[in-house]
PDB file of N, CA, C and O in Angstrom:
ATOM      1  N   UNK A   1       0.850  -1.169   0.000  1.00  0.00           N
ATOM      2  CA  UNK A   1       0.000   0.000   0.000  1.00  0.00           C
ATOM      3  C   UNK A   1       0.897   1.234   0.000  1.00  0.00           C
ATOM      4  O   UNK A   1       1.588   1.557   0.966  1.00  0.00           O
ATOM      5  N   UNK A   2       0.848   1.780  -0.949  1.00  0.00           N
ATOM      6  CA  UNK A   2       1.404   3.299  -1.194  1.00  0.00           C
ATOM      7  C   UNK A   2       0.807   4.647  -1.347  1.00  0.00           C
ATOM      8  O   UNK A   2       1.134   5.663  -1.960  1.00  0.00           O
ATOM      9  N   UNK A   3      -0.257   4.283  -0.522  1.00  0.00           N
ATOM     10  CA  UNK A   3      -1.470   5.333  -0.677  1.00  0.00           C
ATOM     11  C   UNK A   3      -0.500   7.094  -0.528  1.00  0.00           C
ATOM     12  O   UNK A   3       0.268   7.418   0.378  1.00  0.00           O
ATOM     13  N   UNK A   4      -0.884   7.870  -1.673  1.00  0.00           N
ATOM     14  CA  UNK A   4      -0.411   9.268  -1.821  1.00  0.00           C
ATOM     15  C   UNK A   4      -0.917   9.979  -0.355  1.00  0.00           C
ATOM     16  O   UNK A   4      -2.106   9.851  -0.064  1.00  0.00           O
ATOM     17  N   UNK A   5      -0.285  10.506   0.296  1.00  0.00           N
ATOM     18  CA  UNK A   5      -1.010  11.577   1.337  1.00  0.00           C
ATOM     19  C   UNK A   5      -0.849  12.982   0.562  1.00  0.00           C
ATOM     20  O   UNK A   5       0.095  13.432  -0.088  1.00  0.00           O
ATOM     21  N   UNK A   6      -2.239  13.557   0.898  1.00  0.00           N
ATOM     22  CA  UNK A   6      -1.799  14.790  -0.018  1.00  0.00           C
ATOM     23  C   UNK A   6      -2.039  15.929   0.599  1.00  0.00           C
ATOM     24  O   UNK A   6      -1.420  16.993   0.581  1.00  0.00           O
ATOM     25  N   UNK A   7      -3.468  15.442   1.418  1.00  0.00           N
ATOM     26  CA  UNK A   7      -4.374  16.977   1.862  1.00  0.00           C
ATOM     27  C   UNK A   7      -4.015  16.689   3.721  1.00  0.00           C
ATOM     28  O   UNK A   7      -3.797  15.608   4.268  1.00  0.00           O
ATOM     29  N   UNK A   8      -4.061  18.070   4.345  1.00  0.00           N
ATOM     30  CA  UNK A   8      -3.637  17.724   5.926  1.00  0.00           C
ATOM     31  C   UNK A   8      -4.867  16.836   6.729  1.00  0.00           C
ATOM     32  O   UNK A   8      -4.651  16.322   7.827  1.00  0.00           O
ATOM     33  N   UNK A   9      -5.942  16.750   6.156  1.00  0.00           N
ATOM     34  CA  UNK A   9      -7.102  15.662   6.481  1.00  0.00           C
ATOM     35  C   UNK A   9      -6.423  14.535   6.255  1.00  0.00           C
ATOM     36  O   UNK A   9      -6.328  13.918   7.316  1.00  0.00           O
ATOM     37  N   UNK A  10      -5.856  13.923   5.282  1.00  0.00           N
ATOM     38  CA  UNK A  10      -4.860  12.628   4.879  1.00  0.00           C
ATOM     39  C   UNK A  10      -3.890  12.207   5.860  1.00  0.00           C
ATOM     40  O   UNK A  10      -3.767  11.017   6.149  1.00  0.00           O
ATOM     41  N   UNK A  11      -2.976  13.401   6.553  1.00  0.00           N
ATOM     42  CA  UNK A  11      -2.050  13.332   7.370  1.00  0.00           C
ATOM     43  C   UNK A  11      -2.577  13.051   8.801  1.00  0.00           C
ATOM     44  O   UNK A  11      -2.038  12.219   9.532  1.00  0.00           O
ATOM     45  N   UNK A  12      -3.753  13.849   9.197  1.00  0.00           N
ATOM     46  CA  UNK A  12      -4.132  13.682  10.196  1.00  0.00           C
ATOM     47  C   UNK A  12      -5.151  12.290  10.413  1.00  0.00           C
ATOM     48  O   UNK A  12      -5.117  11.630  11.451  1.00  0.00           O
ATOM     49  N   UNK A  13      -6.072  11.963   9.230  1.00  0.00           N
ATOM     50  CA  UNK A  13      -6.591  10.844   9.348  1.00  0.00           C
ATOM     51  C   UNK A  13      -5.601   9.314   9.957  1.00  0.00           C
ATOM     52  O   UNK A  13      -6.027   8.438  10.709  1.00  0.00           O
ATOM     53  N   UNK A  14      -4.058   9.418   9.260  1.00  0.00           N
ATOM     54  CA  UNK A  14      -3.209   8.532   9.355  1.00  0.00           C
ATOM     55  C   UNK A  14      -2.298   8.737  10.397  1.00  0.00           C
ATOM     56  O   UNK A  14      -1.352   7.951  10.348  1.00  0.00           O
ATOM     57  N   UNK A  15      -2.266   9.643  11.449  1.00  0.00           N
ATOM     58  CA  UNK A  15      -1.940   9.747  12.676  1.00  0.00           C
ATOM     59  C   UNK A  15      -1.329   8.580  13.192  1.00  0.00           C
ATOM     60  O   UNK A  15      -2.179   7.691  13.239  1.00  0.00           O
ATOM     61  N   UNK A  16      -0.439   8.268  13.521  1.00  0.00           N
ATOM     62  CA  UNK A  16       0.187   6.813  13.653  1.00  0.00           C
ATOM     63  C   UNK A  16       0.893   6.124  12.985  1.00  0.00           C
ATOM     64  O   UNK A  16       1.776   5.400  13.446  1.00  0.00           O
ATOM     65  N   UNK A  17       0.603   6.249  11.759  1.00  0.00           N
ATOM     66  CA  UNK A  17       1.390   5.125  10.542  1.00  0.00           C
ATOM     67  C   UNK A  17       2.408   5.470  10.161  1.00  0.00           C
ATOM     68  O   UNK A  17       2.711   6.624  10.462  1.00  0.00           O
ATOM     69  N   UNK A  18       3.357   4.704   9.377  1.00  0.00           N
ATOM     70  CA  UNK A  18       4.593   5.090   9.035  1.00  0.00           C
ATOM     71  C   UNK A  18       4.282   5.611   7.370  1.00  0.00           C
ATOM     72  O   UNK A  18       3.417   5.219   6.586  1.00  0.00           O
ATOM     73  N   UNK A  19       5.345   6.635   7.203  1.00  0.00           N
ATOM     74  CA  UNK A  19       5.164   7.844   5.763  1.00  0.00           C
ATOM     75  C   UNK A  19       6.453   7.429   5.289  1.00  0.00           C
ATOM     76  O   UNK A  19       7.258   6.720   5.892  1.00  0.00           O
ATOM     77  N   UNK A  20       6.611   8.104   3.782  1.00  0.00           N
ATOM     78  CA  UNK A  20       7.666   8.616   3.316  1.00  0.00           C
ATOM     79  C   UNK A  20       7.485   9.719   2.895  1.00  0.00           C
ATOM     80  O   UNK A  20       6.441  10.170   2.426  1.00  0.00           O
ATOM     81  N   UNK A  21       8.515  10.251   3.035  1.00  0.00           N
ATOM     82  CA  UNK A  21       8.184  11.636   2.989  1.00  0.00           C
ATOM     83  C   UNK A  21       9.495  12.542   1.831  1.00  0.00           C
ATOM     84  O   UNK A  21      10.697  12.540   2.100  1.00  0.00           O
ATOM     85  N   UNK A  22       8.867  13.272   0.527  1.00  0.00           N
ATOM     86  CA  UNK A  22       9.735  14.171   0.322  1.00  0.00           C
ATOM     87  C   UNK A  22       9.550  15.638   0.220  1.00  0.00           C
ATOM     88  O   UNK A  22       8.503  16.273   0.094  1.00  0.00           O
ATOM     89  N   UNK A  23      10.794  16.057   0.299  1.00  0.00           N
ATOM     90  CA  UNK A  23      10.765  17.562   0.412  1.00  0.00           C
ATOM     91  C   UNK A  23      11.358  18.249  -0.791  1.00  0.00           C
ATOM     92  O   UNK A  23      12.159  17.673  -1.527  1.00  0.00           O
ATOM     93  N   UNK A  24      10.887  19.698  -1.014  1.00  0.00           N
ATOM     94  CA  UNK A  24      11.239  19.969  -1.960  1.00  0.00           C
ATOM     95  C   UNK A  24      12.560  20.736  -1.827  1.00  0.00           C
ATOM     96  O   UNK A  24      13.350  21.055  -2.716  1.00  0.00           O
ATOM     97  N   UNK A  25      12.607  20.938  -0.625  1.00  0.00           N
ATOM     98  CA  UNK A  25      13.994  21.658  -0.014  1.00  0.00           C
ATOM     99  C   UNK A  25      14.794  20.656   0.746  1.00  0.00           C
ATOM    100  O   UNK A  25      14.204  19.762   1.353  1.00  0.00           O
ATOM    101  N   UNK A  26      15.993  20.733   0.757  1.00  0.00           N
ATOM    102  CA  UNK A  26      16.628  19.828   2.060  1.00  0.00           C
ATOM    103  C   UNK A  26      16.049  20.739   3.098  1.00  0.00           C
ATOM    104  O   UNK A  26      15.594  21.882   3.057  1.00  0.00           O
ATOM    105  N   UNK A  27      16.238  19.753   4.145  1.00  0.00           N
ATOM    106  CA  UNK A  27      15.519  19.902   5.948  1.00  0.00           C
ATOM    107  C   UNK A  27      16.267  19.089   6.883  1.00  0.00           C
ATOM    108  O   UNK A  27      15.806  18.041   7.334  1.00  0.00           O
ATOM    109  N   UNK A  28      17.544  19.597   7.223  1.00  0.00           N
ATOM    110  CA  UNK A  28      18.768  19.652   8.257  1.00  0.00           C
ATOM    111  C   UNK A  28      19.792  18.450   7.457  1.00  0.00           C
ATOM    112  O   UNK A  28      20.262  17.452   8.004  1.00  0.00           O
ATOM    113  N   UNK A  29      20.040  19.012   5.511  1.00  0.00           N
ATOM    114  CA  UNK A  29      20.907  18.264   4.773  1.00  0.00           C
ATOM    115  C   UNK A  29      19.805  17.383   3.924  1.00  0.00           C
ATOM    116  O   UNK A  29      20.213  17.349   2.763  1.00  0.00           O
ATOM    117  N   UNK A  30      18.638  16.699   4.039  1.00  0.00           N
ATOM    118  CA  UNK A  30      18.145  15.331   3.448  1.00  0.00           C
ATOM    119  C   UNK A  30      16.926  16.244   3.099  1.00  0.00           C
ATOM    120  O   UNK A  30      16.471  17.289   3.564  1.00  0.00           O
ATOM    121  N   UNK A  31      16.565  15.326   1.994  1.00  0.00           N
ATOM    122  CA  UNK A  31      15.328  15.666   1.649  1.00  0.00           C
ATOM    123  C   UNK A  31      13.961  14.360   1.565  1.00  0.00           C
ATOM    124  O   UNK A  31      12.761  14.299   1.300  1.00  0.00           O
ATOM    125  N   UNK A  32      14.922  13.591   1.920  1.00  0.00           N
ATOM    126  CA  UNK A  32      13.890  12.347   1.831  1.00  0.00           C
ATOM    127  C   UNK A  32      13.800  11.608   3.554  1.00  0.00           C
ATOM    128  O   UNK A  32      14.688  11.016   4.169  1.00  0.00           O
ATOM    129  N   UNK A  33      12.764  11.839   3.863  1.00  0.00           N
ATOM    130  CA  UNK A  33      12.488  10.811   5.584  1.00  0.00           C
ATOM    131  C   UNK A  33      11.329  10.133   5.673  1.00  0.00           C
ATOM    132  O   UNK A  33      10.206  10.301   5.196  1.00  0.00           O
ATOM    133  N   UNK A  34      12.062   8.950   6.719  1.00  0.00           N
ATOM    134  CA  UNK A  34      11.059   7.989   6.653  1.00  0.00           C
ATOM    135  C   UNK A  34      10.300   8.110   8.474  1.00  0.00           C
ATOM    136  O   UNK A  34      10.992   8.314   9.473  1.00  0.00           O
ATOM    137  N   UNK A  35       9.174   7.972   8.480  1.00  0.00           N
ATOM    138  CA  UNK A  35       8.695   7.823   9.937  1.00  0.00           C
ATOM    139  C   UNK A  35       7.354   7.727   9.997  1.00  0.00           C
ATOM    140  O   UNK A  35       6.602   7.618   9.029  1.00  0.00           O
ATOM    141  N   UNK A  36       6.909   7.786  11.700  1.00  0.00           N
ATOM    142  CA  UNK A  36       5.505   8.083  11.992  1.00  0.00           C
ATOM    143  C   UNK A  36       5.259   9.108  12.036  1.00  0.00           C
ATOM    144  O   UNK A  36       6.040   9.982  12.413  1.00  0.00           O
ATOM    145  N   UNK A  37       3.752   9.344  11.548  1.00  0.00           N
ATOM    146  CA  UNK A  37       3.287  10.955  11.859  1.00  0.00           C
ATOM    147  C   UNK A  37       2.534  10.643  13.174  1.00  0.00           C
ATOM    148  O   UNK A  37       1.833   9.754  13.659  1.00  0.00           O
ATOM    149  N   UNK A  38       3.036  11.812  13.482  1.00  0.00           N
ATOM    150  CA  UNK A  38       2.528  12.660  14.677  1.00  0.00           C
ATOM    151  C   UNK A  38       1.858  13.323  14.957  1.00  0.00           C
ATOM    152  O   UNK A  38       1.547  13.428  16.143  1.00  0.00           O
ATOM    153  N   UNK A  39       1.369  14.015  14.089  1.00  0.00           N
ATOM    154  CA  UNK A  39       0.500  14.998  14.147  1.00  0.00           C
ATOM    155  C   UNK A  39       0.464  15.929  12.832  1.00  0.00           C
ATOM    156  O   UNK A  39       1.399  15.916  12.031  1.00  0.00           O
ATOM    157  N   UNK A  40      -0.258  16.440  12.726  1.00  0.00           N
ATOM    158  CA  UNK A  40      -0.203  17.846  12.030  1.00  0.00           C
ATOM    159  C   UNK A  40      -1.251  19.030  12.524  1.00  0.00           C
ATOM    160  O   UNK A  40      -2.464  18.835  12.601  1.00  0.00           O
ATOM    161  N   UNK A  41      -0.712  20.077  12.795  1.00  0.00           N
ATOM    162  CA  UNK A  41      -1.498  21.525  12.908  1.00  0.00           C
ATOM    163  C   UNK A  41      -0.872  22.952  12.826  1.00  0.00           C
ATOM    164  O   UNK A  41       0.259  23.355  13.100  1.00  0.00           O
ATOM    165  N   UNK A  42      -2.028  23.603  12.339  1.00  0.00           N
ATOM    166  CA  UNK A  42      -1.767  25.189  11.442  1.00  0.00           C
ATOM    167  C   UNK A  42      -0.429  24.304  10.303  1.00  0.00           C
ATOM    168  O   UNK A  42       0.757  24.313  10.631  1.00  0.00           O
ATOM    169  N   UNK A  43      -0.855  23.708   9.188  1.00  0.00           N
ATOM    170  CA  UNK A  43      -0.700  23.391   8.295  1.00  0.00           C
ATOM    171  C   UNK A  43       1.458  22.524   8.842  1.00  0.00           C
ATOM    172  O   UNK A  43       2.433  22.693   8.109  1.00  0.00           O
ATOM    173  N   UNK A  44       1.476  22.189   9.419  1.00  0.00           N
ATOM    174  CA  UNK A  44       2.924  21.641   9.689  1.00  0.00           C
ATOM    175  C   UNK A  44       2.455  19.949   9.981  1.00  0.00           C
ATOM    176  O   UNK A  44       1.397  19.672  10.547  1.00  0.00           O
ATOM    177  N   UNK A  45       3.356  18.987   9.531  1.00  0.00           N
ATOM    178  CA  UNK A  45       3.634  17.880   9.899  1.00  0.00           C
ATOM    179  C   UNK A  45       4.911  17.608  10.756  1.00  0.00           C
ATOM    180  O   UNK A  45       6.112  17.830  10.604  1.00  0.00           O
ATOM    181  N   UNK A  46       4.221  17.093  11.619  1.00  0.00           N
ATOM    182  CA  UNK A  46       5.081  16.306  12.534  1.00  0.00           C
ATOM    183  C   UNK A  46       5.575  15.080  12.536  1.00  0.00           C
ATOM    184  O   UNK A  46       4.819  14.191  12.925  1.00  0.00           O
ATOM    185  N   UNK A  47       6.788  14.761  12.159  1.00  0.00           N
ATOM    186  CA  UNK A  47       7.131  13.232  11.884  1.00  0.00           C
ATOM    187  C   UNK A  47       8.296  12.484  12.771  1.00  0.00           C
ATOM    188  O   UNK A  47       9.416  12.991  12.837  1.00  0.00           O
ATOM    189  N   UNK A  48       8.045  11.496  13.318  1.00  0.00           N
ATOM    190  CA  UNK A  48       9.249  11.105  14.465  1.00  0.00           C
ATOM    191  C   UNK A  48       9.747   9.963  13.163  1.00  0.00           C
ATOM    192  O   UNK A  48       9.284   8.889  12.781  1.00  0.00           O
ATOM    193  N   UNK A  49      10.747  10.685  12.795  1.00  0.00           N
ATOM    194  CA  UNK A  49      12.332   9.903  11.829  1.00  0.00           C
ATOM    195  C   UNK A  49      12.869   8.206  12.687  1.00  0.00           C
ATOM    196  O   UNK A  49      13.171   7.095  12.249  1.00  0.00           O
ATOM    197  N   UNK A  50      12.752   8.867  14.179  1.00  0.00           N
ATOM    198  CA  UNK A  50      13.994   7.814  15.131  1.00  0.00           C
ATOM    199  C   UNK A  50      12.977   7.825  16.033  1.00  0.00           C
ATOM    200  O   UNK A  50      11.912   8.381  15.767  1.00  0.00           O
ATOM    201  N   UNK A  51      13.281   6.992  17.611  1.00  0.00           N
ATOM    202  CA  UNK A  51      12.781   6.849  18.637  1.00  0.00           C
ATOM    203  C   UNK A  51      13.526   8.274  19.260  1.00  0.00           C
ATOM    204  O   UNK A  51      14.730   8.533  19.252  1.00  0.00           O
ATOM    205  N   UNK A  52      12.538   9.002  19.733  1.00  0.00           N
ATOM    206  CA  UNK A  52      12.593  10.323  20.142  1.00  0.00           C
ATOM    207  C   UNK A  52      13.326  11.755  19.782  1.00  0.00           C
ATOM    208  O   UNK A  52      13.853  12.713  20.346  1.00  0.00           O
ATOM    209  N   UNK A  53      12.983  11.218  18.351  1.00  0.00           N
ATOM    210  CA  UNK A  53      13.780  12.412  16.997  1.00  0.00           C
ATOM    211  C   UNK A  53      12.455  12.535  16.319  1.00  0.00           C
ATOM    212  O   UNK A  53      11.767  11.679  15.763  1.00  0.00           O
ATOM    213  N   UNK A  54      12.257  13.899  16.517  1.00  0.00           N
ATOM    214  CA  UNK A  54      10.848  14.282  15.255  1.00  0.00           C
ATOM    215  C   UNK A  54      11.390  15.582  15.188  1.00  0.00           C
ATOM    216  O   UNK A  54      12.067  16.214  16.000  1.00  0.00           O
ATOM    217  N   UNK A  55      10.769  15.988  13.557  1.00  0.00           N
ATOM    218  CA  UNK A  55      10.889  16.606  12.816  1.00  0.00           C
ATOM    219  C   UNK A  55       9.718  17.358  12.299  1.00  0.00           C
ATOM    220  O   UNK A  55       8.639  16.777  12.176  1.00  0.00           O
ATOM    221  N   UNK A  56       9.841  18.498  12.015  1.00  0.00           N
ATOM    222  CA  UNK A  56       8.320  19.368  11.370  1.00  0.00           C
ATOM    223  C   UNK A  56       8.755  19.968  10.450  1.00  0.00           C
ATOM    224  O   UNK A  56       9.816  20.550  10.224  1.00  0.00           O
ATOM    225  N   UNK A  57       7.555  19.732   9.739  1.00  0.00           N
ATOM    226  CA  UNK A  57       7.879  19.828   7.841  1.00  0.00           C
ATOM    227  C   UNK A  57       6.494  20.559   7.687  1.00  0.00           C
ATOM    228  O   UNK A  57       5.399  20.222   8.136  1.00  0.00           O
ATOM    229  N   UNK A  58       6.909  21.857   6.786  1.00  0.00           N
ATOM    230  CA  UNK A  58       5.618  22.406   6.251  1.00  0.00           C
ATOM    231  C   UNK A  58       4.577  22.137   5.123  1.00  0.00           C
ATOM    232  O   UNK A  58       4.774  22.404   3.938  1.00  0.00           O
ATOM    233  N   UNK A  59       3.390  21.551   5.657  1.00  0.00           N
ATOM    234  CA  UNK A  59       2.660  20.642   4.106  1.00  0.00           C
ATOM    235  C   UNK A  59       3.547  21.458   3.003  1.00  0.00           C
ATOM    236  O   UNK A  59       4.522  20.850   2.560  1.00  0.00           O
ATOM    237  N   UNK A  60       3.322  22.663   2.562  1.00  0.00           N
ATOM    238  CA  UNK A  60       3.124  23.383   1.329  1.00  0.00           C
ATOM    239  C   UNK A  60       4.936  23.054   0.957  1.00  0.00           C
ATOM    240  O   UNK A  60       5.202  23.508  -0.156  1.00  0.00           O
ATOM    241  N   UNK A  61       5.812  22.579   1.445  1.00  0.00           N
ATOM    242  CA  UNK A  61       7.450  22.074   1.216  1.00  0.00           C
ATOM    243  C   UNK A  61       7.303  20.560   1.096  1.00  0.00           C
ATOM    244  O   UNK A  61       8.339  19.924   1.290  1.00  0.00           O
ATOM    245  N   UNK A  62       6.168  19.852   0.801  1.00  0.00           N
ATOM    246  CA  UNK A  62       6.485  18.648   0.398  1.00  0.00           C
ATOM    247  C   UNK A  62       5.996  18.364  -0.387  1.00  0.00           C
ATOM    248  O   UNK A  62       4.804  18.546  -0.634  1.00  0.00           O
ATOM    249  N   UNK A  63       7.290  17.493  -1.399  1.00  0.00           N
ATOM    250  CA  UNK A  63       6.950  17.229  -2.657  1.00  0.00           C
ATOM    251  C   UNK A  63       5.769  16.346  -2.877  1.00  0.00           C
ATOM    252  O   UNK A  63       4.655  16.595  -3.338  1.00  0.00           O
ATOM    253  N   UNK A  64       6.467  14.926  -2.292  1.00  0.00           N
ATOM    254  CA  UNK A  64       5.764  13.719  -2.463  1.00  0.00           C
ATOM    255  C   UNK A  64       5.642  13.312  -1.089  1.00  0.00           C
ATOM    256  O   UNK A  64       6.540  13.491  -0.266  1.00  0.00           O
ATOM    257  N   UNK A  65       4.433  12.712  -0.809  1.00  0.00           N
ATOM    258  CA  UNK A  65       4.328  11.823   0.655  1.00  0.00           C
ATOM    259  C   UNK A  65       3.628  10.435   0.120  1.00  0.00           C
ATOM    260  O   UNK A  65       2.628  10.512  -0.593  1.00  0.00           O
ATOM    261  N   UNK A  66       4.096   9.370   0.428  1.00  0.00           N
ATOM    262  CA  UNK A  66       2.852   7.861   1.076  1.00  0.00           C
ATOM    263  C   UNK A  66       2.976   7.599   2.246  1.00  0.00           C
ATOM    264  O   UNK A  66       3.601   8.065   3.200  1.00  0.00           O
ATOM    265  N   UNK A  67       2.381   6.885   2.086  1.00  0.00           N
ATOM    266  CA  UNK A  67       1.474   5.881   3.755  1.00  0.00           C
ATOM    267  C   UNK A  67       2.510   4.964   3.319  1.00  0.00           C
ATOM    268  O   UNK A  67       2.950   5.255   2.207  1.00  0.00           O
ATOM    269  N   UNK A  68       3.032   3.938   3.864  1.00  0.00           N
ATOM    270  CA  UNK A  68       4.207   3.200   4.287  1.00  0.00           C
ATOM    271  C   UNK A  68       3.156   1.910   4.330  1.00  0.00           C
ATOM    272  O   UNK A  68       1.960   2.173   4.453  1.00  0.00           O
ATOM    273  N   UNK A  69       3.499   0.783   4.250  1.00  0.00           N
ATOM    274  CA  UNK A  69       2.371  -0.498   3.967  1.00  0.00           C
ATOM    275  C   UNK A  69       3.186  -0.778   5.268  1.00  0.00           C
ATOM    276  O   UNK A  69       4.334  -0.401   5.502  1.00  0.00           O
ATOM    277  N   UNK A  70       2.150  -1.706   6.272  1.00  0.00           N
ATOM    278  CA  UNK A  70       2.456  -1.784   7.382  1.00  0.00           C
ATOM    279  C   UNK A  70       2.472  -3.524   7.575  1.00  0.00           C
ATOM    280  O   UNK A  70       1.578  -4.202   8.080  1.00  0.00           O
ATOM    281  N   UNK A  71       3.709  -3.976   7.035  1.00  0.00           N
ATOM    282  CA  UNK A  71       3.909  -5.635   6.907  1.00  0.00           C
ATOM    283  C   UNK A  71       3.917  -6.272   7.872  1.00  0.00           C
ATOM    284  O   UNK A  71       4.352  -7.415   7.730  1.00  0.00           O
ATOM    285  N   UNK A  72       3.379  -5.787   9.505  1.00  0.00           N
ATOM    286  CA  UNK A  72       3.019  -6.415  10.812  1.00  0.00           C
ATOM    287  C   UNK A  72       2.392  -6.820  10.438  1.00  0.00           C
ATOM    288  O   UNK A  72       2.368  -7.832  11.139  1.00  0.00           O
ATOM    289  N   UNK A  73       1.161  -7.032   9.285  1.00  0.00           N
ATOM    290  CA  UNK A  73      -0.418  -7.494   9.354  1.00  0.00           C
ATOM    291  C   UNK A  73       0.013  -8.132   8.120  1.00  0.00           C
ATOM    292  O   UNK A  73      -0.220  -7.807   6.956  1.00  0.00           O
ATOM    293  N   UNK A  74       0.298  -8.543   8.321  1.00  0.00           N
ATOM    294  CA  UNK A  74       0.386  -9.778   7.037  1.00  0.00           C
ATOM    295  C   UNK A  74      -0.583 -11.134   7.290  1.00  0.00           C
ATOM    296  O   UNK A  74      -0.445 -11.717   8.365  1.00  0.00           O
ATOM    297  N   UNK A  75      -1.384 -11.551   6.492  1.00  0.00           N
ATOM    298  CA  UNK A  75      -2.505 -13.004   6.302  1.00  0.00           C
ATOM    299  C   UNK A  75      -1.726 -13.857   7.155  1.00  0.00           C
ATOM    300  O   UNK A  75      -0.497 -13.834   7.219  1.00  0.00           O
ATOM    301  N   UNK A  76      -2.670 -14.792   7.965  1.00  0.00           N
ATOM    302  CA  UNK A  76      -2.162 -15.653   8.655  1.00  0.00           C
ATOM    303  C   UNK A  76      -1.525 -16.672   7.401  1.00  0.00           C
ATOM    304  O   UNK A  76      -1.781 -16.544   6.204  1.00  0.00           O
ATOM    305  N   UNK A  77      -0.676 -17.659   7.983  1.00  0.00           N
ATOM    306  CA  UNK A  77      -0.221 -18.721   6.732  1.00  0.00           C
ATOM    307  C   UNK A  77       0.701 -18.065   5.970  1.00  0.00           C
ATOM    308  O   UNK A  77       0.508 -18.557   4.858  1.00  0.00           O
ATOM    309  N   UNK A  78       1.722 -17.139   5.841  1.00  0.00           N
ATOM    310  CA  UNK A  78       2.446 -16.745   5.285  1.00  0.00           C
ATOM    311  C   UNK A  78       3.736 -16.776   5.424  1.00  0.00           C
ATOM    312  O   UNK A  78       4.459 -16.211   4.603  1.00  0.00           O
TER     313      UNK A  78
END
C-alpha cells in the first residue's frame, strides 16, 4: 500500500502510521524521511524519523508523501 497523502485531512486521518516523505527543499541536509506521523497543525507535519527524533515539515514544502504499507499485518499462513 502506497497510498499518496496529499491533503492535511490525509495526514491527520493517518496519525500513527509510518510515511515517506519528500521535500522539496533539504531539511537539516536530506530531503527524503522515513517515519511516523505525529501529528499535524496550522498546516505543519510532525514526523518522528527515530525513537525520540521528530521533525516538522511544512505541508506546502512537500513534494511527495505515502502511507508506508504496514507488513506487521500480514494473512495468517504466510
Amino acid at each position: 500500500m502506497n497510498r499518496p497523502l496529499i491533503k492535511e485531512a490525509d495526514f491527520q486521518r493517518f496519525c500513527g502510521k509510518n510515511a515517506k516523505v519528500q521535500t522539496r527543499l533539504p531539511i537539516e541536509g536530506q530531503k527524503h524521511f522515513k517515519g511516523k506521523i505525529v501529528g499535524v497543525t496550522e498546516g505543519r507535519l510532525e514526523l518522528e524519523v527515530a525513537p525520540g527524533r521528530q521533525i516538522e515539515i511544512a505541508l506546502m514544502d512537500i513534494e511527495k508523501a505515502n502511507l508506508m504499507a504496514d507488513l506487521s499485518m500480514r494473512p495468517q499462513g504466510s
